[in-house]
PLY file of the C-alpha trace (Angstrom):
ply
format ascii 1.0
element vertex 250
property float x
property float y
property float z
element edge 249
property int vertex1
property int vertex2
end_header
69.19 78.79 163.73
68.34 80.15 160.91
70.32 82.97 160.61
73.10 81.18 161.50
72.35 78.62 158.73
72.47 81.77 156.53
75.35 82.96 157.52
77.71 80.01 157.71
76.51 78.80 154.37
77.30 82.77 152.78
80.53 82.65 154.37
81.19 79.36 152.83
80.04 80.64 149.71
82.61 83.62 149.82
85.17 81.92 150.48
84.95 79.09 147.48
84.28 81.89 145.49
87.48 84.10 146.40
89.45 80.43 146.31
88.43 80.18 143.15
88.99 84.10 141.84
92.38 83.91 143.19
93.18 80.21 141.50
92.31 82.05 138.20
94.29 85.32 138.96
97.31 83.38 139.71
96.69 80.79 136.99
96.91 84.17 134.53
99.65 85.90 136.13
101.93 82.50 135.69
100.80 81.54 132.03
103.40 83.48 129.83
102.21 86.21 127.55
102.83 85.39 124.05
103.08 88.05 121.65
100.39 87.40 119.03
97.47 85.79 121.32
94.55 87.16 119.85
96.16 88.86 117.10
96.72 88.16 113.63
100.69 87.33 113.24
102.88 90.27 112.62
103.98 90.59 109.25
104.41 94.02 108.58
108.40 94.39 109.93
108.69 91.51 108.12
107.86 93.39 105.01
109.60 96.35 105.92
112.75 94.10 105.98
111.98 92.61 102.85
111.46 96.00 100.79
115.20 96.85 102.49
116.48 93.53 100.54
114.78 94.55 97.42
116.67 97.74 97.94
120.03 96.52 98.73
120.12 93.10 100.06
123.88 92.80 100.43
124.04 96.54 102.17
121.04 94.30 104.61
122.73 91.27 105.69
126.76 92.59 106.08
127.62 90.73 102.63
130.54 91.83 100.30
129.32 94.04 98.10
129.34 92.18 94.63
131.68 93.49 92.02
131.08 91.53 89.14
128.17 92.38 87.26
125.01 90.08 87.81
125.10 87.21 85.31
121.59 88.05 84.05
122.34 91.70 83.48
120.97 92.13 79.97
124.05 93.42 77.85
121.95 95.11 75.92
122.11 97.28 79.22
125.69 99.05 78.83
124.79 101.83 81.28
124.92 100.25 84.70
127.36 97.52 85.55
128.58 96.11 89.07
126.91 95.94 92.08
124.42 97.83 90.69
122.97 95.06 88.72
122.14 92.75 91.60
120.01 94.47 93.47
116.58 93.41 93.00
114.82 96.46 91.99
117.45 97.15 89.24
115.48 94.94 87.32
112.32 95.31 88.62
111.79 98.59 89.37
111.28 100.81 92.39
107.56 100.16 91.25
107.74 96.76 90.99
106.54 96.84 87.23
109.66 96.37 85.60
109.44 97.16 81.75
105.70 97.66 82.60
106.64 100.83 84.63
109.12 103.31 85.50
112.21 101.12 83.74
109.97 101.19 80.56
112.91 103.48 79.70
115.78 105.36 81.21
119.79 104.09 82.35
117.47 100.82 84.11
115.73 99.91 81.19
116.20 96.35 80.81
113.32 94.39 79.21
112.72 92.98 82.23
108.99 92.14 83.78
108.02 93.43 86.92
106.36 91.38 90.14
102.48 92.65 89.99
101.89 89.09 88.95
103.46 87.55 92.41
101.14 90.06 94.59
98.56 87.45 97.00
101.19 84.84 95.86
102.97 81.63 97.29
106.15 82.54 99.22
107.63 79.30 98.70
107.30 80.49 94.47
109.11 83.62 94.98
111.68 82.09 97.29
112.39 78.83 94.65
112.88 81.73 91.51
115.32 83.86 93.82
117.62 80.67 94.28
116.95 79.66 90.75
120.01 79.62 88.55
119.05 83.46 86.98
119.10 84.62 90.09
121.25 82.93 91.91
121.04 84.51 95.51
121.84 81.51 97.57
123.81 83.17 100.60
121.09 84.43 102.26
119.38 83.22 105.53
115.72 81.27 106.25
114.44 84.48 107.60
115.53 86.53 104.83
114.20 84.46 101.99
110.74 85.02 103.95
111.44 88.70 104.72
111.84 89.18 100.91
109.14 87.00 99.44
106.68 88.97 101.91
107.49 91.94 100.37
107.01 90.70 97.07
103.83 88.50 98.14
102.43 91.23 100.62
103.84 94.47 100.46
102.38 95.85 97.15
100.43 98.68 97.08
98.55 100.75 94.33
102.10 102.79 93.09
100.10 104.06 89.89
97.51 105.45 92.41
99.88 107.05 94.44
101.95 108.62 91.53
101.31 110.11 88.27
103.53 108.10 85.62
103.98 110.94 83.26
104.29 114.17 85.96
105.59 112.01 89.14
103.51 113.97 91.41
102.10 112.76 94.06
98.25 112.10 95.29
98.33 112.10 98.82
97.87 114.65 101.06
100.56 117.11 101.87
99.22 119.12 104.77
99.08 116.04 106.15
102.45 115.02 105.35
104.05 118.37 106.57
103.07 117.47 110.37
104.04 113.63 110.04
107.98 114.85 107.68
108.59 117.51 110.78
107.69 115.01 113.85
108.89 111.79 112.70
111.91 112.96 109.45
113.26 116.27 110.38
115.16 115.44 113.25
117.62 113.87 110.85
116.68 115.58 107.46
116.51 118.63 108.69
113.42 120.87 108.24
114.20 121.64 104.17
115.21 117.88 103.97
119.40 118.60 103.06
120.73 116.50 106.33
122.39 114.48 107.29
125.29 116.28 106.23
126.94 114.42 102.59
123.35 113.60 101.28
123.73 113.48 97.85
120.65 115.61 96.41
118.45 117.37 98.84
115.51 114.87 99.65
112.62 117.60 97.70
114.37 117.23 94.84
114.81 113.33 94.93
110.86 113.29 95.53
110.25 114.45 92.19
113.11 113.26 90.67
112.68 109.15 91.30
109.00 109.19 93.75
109.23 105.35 93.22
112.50 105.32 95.08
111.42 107.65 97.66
108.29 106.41 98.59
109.40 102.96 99.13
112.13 104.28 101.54
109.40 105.95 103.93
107.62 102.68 103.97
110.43 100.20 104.31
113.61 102.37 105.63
117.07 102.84 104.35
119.25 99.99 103.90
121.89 99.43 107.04
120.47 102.88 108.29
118.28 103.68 111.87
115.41 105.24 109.25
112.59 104.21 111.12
109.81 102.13 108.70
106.63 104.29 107.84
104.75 101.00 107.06
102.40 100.27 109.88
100.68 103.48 109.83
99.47 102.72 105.73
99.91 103.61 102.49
98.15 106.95 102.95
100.74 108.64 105.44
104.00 107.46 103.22
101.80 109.03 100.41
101.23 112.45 102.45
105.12 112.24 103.54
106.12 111.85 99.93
103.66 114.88 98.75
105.31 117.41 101.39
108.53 116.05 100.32
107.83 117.45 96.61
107.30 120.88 98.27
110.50 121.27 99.60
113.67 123.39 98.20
116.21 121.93 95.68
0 1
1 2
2 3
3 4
4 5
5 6
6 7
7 8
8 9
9 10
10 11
11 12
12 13
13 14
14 15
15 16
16 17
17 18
18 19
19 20
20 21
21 22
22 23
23 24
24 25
25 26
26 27
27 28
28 29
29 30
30 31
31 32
32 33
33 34
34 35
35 36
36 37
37 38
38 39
39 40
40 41
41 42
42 43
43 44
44 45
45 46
46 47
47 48
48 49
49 50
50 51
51 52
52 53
53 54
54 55
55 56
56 57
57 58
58 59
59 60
60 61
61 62
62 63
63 64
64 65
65 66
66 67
67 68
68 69
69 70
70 71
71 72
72 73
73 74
74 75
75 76
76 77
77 78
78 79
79 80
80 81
81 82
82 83
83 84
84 85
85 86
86 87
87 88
88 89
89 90
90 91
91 92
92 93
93 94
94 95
95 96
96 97
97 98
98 99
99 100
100 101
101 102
102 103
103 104
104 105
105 106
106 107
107 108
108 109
109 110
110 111
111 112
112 113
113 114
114 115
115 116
116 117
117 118
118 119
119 120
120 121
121 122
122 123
123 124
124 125
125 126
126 127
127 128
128 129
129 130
130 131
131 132
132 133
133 134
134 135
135 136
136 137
137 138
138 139
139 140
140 141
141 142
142 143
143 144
144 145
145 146
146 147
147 148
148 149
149 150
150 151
151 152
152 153
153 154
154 155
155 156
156 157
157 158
158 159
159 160
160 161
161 162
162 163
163 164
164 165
165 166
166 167
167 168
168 169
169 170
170 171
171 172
172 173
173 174
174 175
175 176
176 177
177 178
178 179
179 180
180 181
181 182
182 183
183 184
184 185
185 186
186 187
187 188
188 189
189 190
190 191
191 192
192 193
193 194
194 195
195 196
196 197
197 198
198 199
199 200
200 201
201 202
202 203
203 204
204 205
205 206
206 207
207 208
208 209
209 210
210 211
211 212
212 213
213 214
214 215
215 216
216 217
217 218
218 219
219 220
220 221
221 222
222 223
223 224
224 225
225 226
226 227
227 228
228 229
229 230
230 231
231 232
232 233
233 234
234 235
235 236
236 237
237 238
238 239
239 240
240 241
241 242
242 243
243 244
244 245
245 246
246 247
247 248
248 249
C-alpha cells in the first residue's frame, strides 16, 4: 500500500509539475518579444541619423536643396553662400566648437559658438532653438527633430582628444584601424581609399586635410549614401579608422 501510495502521489506530482512547465513555456512562446526588454533603449542609430542632419539635413530627408543663402549667414562671411550656409555644421563646426574650434578661422569662419554647452542637455532646448526664428528649420519631421537633438545632446565625444588642433593628426590607433578600413571601408573605397569612382580627393588626403569632417562620417555615415555608421563599436575604432586613413596615398 505503501508503495503504491508513493507512486500515485509521484506520478501526480509529475504531472502538475510538467502542467505547469508547459503553461509557462507556452505562456513565453505567445507573449511577443519586444525589442528593448531588458535593455536600455536604443539611441545610438538615432544619433547616427542625427550627425547625418548636422551634415546635410536637406540631402537626409529628400528636401529641395535651399538656394538662397541662410538668413543668419553672417555677411561678414563673403566666402560661402547658398546651400552651403544651412547646413548645421557650417556654423558650428565639424567639431562642434564653432569659433571655439576648427572655424576659429578659415572660408567657415563665422563668429559663431559651437554646441559643447548643449552636451548632457534637454532635447526639447535644442529642438525649440532649431525652430526658433534664427534658425528657422520648421519642415522637418517629429523623429528628425529628436534624431538631431540626440546628436547634439548625446553624440559628443572628446574631438580635441582625438585630434591635434594645430597638426590634425590623429591619436588613435592605426594598426588597428588598417584591419577595421580593409574589412568594413575598402570594399567601396578601395584599398588606397580613391573609390568610388568621381570621389573628389582621395579619402588619405581628406583625413589630414579636414579630420573633423572625416571622422564624423565614420561615426555617423554619409548623407543619402549606404555608408554603414561606425558608431556602435565607440569612439576608439572611428579614431583607429581615421589614423590609417592619414596613412594612405594622396
Amino acid at each position: 500500500m505503501t508503495k503504491k501510495f508513493v507512486s500515485s502521489t509521484a506520478t501526480r506530482f509529475f504531472a502538475a509539475f510538467s502542467s505547469a512547465a508547459m503553461a509557462l513555456a507556452l505562456a513565453v512562446i505567445a507573449t511577443p518579444f519586444t525589442a528593448g526588454v531588458g535593455f536600455s533603449e536604443e539611441i545610438e542609430s538615432s544619433i547616427a541619423r542625427g550627425g547625418r542632419l548636422y551634415d546635410k539635413w536637406f540631402k537626409v530627408i529628400g528636401a529641395e536643396k535651399p538656394s538662397e543663402t541662410h538668413p543668419a549667414w553672417p555677411a561678414a562671411n563673403e566666402k560661402k553662400s547658398g546651400n552651403a550656409t544651412h547646413r548645421c555644421k557650417a556654423c558650428h563646426g565639424w567639431d562642434i566648437r564653432g569659433s571655439d574650434g576648427a572655424y576659429k578661422s578659415g572660408s567657415y569662419k563665422t563668429g559663431i559658438a559651437g554646441l559643447t554647452a548643449f552636451a548632457g542637455g534637454d532635447n526639447a532646448v535644442v529642438i525649440a532653438a532649431v525652430k526658433d526664428d534664427t534658425h528657422g528649420f520648421t519642415g522637418m519631421s517629429d523623429q528628425d527633430y529628436t534624431d538631431l537633438a540626440n546628436f547634439v545632446t548625446r553624440g559628443q565625444f572628446d574631438i580635441a582628444a582625438i585630434i591635434n588642433d594645430e597638426t590634425k593628426v590623429a591619436a588613435g590607433d592605426a594598426a588597428k584601424g588598417e584591419a577595421y578600413y580593409n574589412t568594413v571601408c575598402a570594399r567601396c573605397h578601395g584599398l588606397d581609399g580613391k573609390l568610388p569612382e568621381g570621389l573628389e580627393h582621395p579619402l588619405g588626403a581628406l583625413a589630414r586635410g579636414n579630420p573633423w569632417e572625416i571622422i564624423q562620417k565614420i561615426q555617423n555615415g554619409q548623407p543619402d549614401e549606404k555608408m554603414p555608421a561606425m558608431r556602435a563599436f565607440g569612439i576608439e575604432t572611428s579614431a583607429a579608422i581615421l589614423a590609417y586613413l592619414q596613412t594612405l596615398p594622396d
